[in-house]
C-alpha positions in Angstrom: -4.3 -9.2 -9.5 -1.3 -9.7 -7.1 -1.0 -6.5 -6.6 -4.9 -6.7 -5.0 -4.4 -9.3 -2.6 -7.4 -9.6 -0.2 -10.5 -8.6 -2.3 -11.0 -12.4 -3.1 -10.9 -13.5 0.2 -13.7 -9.9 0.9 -16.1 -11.3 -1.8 -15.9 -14.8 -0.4 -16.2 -13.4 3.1 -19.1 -11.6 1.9 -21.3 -13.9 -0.1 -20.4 -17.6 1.3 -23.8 -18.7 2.6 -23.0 -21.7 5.1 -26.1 -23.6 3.4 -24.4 -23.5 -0.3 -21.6 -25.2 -0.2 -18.4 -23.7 -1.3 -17.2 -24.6 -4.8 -13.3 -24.9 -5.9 -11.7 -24.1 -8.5 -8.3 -24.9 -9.7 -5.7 -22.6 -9.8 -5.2 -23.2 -13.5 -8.8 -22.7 -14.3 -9.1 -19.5 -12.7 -6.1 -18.4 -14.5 -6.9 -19.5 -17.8 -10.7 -18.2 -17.3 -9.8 -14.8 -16.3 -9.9 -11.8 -18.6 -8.3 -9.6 -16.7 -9.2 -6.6 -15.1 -11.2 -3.1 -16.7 -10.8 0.5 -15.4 -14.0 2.2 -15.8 -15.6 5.9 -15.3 -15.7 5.8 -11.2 -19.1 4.4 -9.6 -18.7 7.0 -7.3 -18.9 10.6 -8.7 -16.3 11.8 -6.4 -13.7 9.1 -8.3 -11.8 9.2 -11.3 -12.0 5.4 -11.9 -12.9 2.4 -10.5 -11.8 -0.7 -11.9 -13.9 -3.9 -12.9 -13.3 -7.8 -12.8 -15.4 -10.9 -13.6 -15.4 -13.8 -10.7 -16.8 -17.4 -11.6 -19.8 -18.4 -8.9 -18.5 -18.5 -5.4 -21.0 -21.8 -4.3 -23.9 -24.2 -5.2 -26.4 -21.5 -5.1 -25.1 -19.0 -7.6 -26.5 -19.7 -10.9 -23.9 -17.1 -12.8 -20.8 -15.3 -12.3 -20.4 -11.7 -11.1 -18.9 -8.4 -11.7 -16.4 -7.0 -8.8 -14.6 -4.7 -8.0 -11.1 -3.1 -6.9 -13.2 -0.7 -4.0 -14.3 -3.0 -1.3 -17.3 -0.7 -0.4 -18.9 -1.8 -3.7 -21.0 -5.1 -3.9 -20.8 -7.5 -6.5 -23.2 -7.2 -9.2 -24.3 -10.7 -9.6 -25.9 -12.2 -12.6 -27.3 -15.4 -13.8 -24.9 -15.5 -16.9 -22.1 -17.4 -17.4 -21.0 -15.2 -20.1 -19.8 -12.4 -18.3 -17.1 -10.3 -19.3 -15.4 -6.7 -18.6 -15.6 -5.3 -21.6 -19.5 -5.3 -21.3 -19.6 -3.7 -18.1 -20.1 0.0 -18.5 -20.7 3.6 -16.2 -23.9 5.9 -17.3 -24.9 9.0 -15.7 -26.1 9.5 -12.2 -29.8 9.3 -13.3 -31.2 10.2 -9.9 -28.5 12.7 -8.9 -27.5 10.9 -5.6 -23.7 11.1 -5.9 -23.4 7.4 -7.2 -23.3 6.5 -11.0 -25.6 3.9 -12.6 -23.9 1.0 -14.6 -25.4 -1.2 -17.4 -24.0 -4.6 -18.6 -24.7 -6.0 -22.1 -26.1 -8.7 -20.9 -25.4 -12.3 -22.9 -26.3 -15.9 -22.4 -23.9 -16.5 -25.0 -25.9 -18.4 -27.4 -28.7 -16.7 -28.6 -29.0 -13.6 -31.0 -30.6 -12.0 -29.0 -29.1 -10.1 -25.7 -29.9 -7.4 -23.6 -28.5 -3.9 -22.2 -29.3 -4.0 -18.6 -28.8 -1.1 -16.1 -28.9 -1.0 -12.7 -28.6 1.3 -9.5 -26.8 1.0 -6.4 -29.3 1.8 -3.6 -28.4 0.4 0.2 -25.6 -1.1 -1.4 -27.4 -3.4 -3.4 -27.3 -3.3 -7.2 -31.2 -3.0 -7.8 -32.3 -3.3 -12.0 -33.9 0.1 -13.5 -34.5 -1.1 -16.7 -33.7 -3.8 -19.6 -34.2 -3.4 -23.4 -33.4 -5.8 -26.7 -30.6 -6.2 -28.1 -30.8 -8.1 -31.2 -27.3 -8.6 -33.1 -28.7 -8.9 -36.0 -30.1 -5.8 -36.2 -26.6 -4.2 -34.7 -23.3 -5.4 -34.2 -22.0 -5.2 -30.8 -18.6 -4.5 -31.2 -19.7 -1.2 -33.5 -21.3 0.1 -30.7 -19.9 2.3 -27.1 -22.5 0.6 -24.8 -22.5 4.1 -22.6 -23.7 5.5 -25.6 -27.1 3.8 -25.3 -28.3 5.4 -22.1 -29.1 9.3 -22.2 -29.9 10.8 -19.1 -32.8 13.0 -19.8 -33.3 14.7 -16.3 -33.2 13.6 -12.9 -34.8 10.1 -12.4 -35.6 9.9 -16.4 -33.4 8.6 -19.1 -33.7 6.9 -22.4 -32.2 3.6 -23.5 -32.0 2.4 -27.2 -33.4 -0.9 -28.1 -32.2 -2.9 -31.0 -34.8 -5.4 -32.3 -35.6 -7.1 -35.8 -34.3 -5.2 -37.9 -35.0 -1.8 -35.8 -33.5 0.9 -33.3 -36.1 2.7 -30.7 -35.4 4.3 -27.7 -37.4 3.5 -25.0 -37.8 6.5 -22.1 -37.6 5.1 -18.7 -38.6 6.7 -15.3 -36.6 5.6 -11.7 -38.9 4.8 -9.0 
């Protein structure tokens, strides 16, 4: 990320609480922890691409990492996972037609079977959750699957969202508030 100096030093300007206390990390083990960087389908609708990176907690009070990104103007999508990476970060539709594209994550806590699709909204620029559904690998692998392939916009504010769950597939159809 050399070539993106500064958006470290905006997320830790940004979500530093003076009551948390800061947590270090090592050189080394931000290197060697770091997956790199994703370009996805731009959050925006009037981008190309935006692209995607996975930060470790930023203090005490974080119980998870977080998704960032390259465009400053978008907030961290924080989670209370430590199994976060790129890869399941993905763009859907704009579900409610408002000129900014929802985003899921398959969502993992790394050592159960079962994990979870989760999409969310960006709405006065926090990332709000719209809906959640199963997804249990041992009724589908994740790797055989395109995760934007599991959220069909059906009309404005409505979409669908498969669930995977012992042994079957459903779609669940889901209305934004």
């Amino acid at each position: 990320m050399k070539e993106k100096t500064g958006i470290i030093d905006h997320y830790f300007s940004l979500y530093q609480p003076d009551n948390c206390g800061v947590l270090t990390h090592r050189n080394s083990e931000l290197k060697e922890g770091f997956e790199g960087i994703r370009i996805i389908k731009g959050i925006r609708t009037s981008k190309k691409n935006d692209t995607v990176f996975v930060m470790p907690n930023f203090n005490y009070c974080d119980d998870g990492e977080s998704y960032c990104f390259y465009d400053k103007t978008l907030p961290r999508l924080y989670t209370d996972s430590y199994c976060c990476h790129p890869d399941n970060f993905f763009v859907c539709s704009d579900i409610d037609e408002d000129g900014i594209n929802e985003v899921g994550i398959f969502y993992s806590s790394c050592v159960s079977r079962y994990k979870s699709l989760r999409i969310y909204s960006l709405k006065k620029n926090t990332w709000n959750e719209i809906a959640i559904t199963t997804f249990d690998i041992m009724t589908k692998d994740p790797t055989e699957v395109k995760f934007s392939d599991l959220v069909k916009k059906i009309s404005k504010y409505k979409f669908q969202i498969c669930s995977f769950d012992k042994g079957q597939t459903k779609w669940k159809t889901i209305k934004m508030r």
